[in-house]
Backbone as a ProteinNet text record, in pm:
[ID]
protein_1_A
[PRIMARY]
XXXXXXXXXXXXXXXXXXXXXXXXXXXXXXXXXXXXXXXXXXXXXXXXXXXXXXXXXXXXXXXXXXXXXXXXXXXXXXXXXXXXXXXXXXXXXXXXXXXXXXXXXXXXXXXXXXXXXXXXXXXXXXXXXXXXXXXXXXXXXXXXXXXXXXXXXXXXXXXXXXXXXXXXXXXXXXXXXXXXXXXXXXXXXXXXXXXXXXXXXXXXXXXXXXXXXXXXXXXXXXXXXXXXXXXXXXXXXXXXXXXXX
[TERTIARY]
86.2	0	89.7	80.8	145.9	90.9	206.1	145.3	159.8	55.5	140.5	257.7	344.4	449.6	387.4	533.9	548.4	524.2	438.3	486.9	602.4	654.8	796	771.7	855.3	840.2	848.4	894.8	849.1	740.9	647.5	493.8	398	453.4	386.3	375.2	538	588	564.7	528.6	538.4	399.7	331	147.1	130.3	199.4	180.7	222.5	59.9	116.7	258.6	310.5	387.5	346.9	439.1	363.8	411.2	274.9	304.4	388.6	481.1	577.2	537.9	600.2	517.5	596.4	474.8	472.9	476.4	568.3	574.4	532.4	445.2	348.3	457	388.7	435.4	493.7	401.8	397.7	524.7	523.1	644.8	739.1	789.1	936.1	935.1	852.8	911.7	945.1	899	904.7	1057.5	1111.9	1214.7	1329.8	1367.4	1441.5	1464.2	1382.5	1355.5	1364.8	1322.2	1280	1448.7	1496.3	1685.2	1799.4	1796.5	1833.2	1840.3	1675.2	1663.4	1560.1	1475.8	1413.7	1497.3	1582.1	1674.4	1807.9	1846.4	1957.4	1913.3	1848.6	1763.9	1703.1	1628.6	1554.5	1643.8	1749.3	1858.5	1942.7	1959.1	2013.5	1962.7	1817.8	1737.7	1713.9	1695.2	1682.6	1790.7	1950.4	2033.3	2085.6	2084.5	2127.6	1987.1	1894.6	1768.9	1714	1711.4	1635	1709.3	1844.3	1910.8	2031.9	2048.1	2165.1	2287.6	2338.2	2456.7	2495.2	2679.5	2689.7	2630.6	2672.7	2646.2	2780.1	2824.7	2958.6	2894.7	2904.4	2856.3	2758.8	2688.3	2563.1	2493.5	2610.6	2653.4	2668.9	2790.4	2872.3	2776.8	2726.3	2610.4	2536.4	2464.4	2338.9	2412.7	2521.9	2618.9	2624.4	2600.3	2628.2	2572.9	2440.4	2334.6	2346.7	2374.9	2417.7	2529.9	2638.7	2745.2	2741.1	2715.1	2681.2	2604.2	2513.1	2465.1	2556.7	2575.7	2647.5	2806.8	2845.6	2939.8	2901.7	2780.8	2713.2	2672.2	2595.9	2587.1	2705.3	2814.3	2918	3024.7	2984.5	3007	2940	2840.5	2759.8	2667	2653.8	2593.6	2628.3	2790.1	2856.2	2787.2	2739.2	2613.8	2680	2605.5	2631.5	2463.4	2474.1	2312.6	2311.1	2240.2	2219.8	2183.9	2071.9	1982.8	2124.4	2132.8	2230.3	2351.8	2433.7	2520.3	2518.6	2413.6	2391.9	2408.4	2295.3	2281.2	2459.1	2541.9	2661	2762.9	2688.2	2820	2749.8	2655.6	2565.9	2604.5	2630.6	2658.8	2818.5	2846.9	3049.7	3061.4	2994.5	2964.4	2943.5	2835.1	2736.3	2920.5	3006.6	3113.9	3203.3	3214.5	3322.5	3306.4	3173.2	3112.3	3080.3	3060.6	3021	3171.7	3287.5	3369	3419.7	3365.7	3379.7	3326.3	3420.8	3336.7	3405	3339.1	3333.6	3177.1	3177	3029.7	2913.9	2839.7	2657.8	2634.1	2687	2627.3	2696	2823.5	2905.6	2850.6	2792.7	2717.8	2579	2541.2	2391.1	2453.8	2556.5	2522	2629.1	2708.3	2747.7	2686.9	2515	2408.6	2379.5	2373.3	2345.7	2461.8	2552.9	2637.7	2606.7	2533.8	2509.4	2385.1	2297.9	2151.2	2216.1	2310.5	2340.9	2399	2456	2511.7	2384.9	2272.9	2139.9	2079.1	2059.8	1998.7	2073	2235.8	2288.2	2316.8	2323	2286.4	2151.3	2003.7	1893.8	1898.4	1929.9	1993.7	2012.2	2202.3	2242.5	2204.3	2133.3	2097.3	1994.5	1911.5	1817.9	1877.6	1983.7	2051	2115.2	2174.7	2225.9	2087	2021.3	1885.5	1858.2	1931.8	1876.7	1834	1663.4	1655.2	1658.8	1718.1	1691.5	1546.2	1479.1	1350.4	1248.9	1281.2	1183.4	1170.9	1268.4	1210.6	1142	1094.6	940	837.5	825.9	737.5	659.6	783.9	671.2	586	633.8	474.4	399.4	446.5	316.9	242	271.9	141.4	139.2	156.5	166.2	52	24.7	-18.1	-70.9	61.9	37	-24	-55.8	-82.1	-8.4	-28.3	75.4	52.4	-79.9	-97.2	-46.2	-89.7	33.6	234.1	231.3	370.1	427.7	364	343.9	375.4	237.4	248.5	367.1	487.2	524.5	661	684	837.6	805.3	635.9	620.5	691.3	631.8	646.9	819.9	883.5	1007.9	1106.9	1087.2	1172	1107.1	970.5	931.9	912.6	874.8	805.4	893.2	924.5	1025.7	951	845.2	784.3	757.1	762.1	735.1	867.1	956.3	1131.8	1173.8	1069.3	1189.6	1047.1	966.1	889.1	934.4	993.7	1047.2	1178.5	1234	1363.4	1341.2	1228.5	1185.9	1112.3	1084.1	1023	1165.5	1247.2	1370.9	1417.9	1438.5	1528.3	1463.9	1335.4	1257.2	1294.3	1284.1	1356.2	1488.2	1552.3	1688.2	1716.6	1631.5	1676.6	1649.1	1468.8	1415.1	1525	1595.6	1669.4	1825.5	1827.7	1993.5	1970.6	1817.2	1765.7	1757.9	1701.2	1743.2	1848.1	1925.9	2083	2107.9	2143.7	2156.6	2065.5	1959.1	1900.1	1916.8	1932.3	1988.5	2122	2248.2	2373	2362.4	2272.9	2225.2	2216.6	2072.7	2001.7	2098	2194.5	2315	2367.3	2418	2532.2	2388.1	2271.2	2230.2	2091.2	2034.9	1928.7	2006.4	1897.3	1940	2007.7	2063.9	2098.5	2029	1886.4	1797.2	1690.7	1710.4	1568.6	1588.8	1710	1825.3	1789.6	1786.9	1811.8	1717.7	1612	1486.1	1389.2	1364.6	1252	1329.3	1402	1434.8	1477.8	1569.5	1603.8	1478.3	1408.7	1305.2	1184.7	1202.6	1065.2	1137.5	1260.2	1311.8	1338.9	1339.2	1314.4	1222.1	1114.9	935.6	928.2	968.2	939.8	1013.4	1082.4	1148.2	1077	996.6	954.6	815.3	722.7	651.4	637.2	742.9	781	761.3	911.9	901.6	754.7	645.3	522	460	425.6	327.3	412.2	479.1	545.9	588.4	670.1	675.8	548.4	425	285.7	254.2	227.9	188.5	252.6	353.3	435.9	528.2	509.8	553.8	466.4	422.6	315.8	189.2	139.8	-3.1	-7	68.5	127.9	140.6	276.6	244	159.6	117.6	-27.2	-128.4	-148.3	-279.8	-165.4	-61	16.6	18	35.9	67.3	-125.6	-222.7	-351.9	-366	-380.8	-402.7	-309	-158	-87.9	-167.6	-178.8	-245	-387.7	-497.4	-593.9	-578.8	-481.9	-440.8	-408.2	-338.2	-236.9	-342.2	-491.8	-576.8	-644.1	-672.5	-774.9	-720.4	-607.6	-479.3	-510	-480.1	-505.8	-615.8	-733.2	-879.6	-887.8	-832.5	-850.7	-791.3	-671.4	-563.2	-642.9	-728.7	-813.1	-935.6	-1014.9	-1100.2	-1047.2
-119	0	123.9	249.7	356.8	461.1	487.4	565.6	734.9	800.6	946.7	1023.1	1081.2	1160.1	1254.9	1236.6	1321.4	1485.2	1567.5	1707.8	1790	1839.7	1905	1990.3	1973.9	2026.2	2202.5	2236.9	2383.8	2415.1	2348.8	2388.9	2460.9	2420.6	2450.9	2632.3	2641.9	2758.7	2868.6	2775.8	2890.1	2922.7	2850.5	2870.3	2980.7	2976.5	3069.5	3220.8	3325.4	3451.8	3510.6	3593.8	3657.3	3771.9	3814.9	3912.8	4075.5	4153	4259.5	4338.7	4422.5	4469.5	4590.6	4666.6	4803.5	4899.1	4952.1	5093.8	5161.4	5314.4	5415.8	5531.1	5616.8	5704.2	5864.9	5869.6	5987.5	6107.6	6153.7	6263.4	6211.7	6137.4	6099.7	6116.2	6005.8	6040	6180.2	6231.3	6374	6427.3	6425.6	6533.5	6465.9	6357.6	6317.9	6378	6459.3	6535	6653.5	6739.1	6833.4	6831.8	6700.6	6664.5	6634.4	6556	6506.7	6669.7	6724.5	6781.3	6985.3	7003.1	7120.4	7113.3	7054.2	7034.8	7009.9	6895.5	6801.9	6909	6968.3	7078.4	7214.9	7256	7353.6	7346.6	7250.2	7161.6	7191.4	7089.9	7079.9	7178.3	7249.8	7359.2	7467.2	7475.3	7495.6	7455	7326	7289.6	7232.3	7243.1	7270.9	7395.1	7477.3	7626.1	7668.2	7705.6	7765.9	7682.8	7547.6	7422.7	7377.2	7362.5	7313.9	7374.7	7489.2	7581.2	7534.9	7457.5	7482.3	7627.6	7590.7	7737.9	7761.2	7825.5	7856	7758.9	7779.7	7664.9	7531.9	7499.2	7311.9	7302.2	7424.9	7384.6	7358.7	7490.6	7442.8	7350.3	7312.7	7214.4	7061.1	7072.2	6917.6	6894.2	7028.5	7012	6960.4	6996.6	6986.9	6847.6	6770.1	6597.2	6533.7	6555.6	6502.1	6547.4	6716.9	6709.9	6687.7	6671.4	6622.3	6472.5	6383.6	6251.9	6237.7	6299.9	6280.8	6361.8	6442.4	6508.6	6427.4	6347.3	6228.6	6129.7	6089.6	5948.6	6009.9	6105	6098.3	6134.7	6195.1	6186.6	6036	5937.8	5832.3	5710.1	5737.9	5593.2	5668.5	5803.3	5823.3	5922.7	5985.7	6043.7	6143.2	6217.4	6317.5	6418.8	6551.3	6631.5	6652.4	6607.5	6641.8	6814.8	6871.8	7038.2	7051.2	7027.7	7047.4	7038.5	6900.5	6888.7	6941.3	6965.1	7084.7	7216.1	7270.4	7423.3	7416.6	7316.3	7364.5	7335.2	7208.8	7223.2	7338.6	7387.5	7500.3	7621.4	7668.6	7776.9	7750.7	7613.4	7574.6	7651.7	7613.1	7615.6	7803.7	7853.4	8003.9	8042.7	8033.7	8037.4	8055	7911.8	7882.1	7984.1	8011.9	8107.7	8235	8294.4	8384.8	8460.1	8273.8	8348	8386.3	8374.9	8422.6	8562.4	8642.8	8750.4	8888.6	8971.4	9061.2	9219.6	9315.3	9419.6	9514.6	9635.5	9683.9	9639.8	9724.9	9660.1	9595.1	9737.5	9735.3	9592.5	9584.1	9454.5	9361.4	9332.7	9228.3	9212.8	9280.2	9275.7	9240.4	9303.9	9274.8	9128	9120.7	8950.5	8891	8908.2	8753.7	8729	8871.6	8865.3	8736.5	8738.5	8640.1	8544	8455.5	8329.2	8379.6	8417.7	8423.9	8462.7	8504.3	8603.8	8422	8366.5	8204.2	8113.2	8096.6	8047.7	8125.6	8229.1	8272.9	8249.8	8271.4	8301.1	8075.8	8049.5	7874.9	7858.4	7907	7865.6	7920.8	8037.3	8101	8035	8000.8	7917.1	7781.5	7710.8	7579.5	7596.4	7743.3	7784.9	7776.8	7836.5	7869.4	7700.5	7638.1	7460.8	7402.4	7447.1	7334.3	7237.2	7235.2	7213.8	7257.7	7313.7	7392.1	7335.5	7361.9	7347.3	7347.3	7472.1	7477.7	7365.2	7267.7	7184.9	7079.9	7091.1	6943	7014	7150	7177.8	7181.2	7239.7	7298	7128.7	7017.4	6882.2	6875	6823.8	6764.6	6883.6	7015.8	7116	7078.5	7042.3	7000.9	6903.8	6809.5	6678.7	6621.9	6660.8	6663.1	6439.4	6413.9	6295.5	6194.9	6248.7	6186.7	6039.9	5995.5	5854.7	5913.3	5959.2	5988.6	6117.9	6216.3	6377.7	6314.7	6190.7	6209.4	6117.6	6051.8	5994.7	6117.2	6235.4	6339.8	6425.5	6446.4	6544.7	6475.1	6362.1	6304	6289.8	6311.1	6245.9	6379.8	6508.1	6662.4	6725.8	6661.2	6707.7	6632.6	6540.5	6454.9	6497.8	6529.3	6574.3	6700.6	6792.5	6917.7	7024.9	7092.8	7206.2	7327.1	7373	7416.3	7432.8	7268.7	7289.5	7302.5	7234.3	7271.2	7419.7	7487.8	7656.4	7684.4	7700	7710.9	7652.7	7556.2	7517.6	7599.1	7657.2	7668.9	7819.8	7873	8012	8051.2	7929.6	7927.7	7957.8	7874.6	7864.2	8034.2	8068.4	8177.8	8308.1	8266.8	8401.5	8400.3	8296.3	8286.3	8313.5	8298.5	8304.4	8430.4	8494.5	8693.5	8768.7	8729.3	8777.3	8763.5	8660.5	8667.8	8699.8	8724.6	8816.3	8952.3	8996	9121.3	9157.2	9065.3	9083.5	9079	9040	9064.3	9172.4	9213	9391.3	9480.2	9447.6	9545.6	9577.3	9453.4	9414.2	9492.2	9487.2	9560.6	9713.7	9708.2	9918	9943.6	9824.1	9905.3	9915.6	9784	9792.8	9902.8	10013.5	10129	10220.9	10240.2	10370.6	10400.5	10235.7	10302.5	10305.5	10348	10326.9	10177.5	10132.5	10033.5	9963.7	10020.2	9953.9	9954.2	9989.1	9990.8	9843.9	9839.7	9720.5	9567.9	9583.9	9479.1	9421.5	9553.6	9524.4	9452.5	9502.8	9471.4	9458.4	9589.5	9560.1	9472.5	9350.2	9288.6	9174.3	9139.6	9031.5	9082.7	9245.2	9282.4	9272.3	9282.7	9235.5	9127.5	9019.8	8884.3	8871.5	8877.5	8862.7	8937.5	9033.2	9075.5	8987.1	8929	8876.3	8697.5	8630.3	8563	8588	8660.4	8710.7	8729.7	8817.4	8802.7	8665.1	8605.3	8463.9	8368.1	8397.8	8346.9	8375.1	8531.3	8585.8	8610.7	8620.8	8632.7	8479.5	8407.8	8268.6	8180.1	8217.6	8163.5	8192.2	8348.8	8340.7	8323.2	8339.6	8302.5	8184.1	8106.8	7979.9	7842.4	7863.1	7762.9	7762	7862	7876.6	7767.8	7826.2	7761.3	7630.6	7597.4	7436.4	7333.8	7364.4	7300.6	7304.9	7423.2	7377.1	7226.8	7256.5	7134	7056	7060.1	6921.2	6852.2	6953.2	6879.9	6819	6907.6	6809.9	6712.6	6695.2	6550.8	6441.2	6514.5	6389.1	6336.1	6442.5	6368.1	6309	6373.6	6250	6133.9	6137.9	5985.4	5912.5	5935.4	5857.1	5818	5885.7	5902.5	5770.7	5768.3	5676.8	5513.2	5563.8	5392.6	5390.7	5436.8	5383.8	5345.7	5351.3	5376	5216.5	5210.5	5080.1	4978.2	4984.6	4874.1	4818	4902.1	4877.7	4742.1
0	0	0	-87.2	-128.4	16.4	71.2	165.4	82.2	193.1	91.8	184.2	75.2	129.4	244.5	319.2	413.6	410.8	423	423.9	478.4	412.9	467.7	590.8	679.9	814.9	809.7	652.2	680.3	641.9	601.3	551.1	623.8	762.2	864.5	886.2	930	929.8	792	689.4	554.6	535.9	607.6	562.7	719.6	830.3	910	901.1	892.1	845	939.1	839.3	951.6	997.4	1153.9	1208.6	1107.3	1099.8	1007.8	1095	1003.2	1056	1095.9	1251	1285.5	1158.4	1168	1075	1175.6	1174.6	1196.8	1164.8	1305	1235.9	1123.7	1017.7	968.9	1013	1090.4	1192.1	1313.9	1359.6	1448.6	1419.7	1325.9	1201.1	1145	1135.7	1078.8	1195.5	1284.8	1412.4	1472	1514.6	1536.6	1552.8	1423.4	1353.4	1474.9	1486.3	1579.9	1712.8	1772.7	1893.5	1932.5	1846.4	1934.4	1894	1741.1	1730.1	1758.3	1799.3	1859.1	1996.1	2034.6	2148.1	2278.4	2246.8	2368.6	2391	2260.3	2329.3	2418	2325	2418.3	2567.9	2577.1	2720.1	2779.5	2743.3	2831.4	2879.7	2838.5	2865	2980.8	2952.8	3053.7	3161.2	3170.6	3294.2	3334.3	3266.4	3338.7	3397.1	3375.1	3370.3	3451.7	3436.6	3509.9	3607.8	3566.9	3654.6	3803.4	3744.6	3841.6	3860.2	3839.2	3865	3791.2	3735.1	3724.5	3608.3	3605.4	3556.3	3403.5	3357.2	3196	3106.5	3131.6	3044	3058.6	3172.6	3224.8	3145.6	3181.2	3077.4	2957.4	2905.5	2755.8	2715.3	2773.2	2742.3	2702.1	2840	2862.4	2754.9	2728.4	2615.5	2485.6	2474.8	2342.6	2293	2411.9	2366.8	2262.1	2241.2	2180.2	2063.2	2023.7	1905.4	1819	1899.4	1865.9	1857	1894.4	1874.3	1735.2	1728.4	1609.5	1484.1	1534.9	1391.3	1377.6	1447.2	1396.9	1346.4	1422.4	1343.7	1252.1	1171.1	1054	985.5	1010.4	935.2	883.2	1021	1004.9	920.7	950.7	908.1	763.9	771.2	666.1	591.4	571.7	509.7	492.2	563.2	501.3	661.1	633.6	754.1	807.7	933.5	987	1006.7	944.6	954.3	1078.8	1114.2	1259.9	1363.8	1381.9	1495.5	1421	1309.4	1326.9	1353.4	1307.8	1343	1497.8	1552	1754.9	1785.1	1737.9	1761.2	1777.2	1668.1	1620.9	1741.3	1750.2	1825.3	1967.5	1973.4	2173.8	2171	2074.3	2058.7	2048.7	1986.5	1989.8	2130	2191.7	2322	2455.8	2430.6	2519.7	2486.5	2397	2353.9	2379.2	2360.7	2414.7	2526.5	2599.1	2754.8	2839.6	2782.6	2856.5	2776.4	2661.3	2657.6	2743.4	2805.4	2916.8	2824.7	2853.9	2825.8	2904	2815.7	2873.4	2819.8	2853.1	2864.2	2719.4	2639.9	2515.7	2405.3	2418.9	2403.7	2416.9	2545	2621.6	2518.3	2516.2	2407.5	2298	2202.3	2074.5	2063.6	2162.1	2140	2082.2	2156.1	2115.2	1964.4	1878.6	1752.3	1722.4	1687.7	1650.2	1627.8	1788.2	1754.7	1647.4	1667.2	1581.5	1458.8	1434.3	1289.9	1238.2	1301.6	1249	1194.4	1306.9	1277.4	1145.5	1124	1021.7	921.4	903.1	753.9	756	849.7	789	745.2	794.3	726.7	554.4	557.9	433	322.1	386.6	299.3	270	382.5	340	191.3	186	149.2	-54.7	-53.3	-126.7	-224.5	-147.7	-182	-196.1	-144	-240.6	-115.9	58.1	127.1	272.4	277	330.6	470.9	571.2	705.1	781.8	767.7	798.5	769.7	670.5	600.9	740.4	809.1	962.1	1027.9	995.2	1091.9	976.9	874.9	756.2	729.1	725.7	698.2	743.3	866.1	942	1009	953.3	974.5	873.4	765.7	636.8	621.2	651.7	606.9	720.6	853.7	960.2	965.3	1014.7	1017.3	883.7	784.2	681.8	603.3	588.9	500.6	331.1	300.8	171.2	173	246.9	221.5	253.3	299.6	337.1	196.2	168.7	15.7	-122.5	-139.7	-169.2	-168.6	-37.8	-50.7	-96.3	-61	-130.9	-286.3	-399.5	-519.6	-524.3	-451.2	-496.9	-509.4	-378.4	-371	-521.5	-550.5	-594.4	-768.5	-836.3	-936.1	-971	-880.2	-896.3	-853.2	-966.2	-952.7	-899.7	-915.9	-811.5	-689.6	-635.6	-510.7	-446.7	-485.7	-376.6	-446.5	-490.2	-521.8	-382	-388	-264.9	-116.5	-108.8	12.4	21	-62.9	-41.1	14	-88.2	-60.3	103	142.6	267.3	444.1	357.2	427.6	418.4	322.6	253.7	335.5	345.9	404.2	562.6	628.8	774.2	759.8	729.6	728.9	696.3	626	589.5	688.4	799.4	880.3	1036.9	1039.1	1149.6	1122.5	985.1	986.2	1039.2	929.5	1019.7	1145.4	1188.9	1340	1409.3	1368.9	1423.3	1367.5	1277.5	1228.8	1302.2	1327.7	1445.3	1576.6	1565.5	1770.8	1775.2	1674.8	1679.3	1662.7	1587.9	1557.9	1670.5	1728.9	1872.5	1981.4	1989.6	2125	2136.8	1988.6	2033	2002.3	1981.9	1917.2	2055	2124.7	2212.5	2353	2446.6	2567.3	2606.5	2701.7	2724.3	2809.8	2855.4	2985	2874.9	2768.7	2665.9	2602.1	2543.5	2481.8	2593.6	2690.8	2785.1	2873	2872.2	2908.9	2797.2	2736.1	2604.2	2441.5	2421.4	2319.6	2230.3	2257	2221.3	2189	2286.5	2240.7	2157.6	2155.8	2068.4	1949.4	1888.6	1819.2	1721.1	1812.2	1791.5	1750.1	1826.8	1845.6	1673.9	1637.7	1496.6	1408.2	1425	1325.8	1308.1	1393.5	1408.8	1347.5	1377.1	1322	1164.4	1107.7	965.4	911.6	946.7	940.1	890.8	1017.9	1032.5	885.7	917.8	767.8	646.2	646.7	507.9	441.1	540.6	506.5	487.1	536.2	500.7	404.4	382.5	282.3	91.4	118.4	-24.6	-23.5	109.8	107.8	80.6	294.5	294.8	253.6	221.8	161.8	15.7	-97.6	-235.2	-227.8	-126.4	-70.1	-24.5	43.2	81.9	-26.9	-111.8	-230.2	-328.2	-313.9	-420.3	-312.8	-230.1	-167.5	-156.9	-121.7	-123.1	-253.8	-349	-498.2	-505.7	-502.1	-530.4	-457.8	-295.8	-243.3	-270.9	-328.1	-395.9	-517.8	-617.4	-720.4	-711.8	-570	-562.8	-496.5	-430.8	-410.3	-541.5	-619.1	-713.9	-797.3	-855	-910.9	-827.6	-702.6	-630.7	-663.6	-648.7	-651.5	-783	-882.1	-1008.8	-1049.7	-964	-1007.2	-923.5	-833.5	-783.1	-836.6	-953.1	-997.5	-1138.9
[MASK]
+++++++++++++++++++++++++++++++++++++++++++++++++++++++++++++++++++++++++++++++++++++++++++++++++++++++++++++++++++++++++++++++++++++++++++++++++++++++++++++++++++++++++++++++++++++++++++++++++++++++++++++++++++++++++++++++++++++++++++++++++++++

């Protein structure tokens, strides 16, 4: 009597689904970027320096880790320079160098432009090379967790010459608004009072240049973007629904 063959002992294992692999939300991975490279230096800094007293150097210094770690590992493992965590690198390394310059009041004020005058003329120039810095916040402000806008905005970056002179233009406009502000902050150090300078001036300063940033970068940036990034992403549904029928 013919018995029947044995089934192979991986049949078992090959007919059992496998477990689906986690997906990562959109909105998370974009935000990432921000969260190790400008959130965690900053924080830190704070609630070393304000939180828990230590001095201003230590404190520097401390926050400095995180972006320096990363801005080697990506020089290492991914031959690339991380912008985010180089800029806060270079701004901590400014900040140390800085805080041991002494002179008078007005000195003391327009020091700070420096670091900010470094932050702005890097959003600038990233603006300028075709990669804008600003874009690890501008994503997942529009993309707002989406898989089909995050789908959308890599079809847009990688096809649409439109939309990256708009991202770049988005960058370019921050980056002019806070050189400005360092040229103001240095006018205002030698030309206003120095309790005007140290009291308010300087952050109403800022506060304008942020502002700019906001409405001017909305409206001739992100406004434009978002109508392209909504239509790609209703095309690129329209397309699947289309390839399922």
């Amino acid at each position: 009597m013919s018995q029947a063959p044995a089934q192979p002992a991986t049949a078992t294992a090959a007919t059992t689904p496998a477990a689906p692999a986690r997906e990562e939300h959109p909105l998370s991975t974009a935000l990432m970027p921000l969260l190790l490279d400008v959130a965690v230096p900053l924080g830190g800094y704070y609630l070393l320096h304000a939180g828990l007293g230590l001095s201003l150097v230590l404190s520097l210094a401390l926050s400095s880790v995180v972006p320096a770690i990363r801005t080697v590992l990506s020089l290492v493992r991914d031959r690339t320079v991380n912008g985010l965590a180089g800029v806060m690198l270079v701004v901590n390394i400014l900040s140390l160098v800085l805080s041991f310059a002494t002179g008078d009041a007005r000195l003391m004020i327009a020091k700070d432009s420096v670091i900010s005058s470094f932050v702005g003329g890097a959003i600038l120039w990233s603006a300028v090379r075709g990669t804008p810095l600003m874009t690890a916040g501008l994503k997942p402000m529009l993309v707002k967790g989406s898989s089909a806008k995050a789908a959308a905005w890599d079809r847009l970056t990688s096809g649409n010459a439109r939309f990256r002179s708009l991202e770049r233009r988005y960058s370019a406009i921050w980056g002019a608004a806070l050189l400005t502000e360092c040229v103001a902050r240095v006018i205002g150090a030698y030309t206003l009072p120095v309790d005007v300078m140290a009291s308010w001036g300087s952050t109403v300063m800022l506060l304008g240049a942020i502002v700019v940033g906001m409405v001017v970068g909305g409206a001739v940036g992100v406004g434009p973007m978002e109508k392209l990034l909504d239509a790609e992403a209703e095309a690129g549904a329209e397309f699947e629904a289309a390839a399922r029928v």
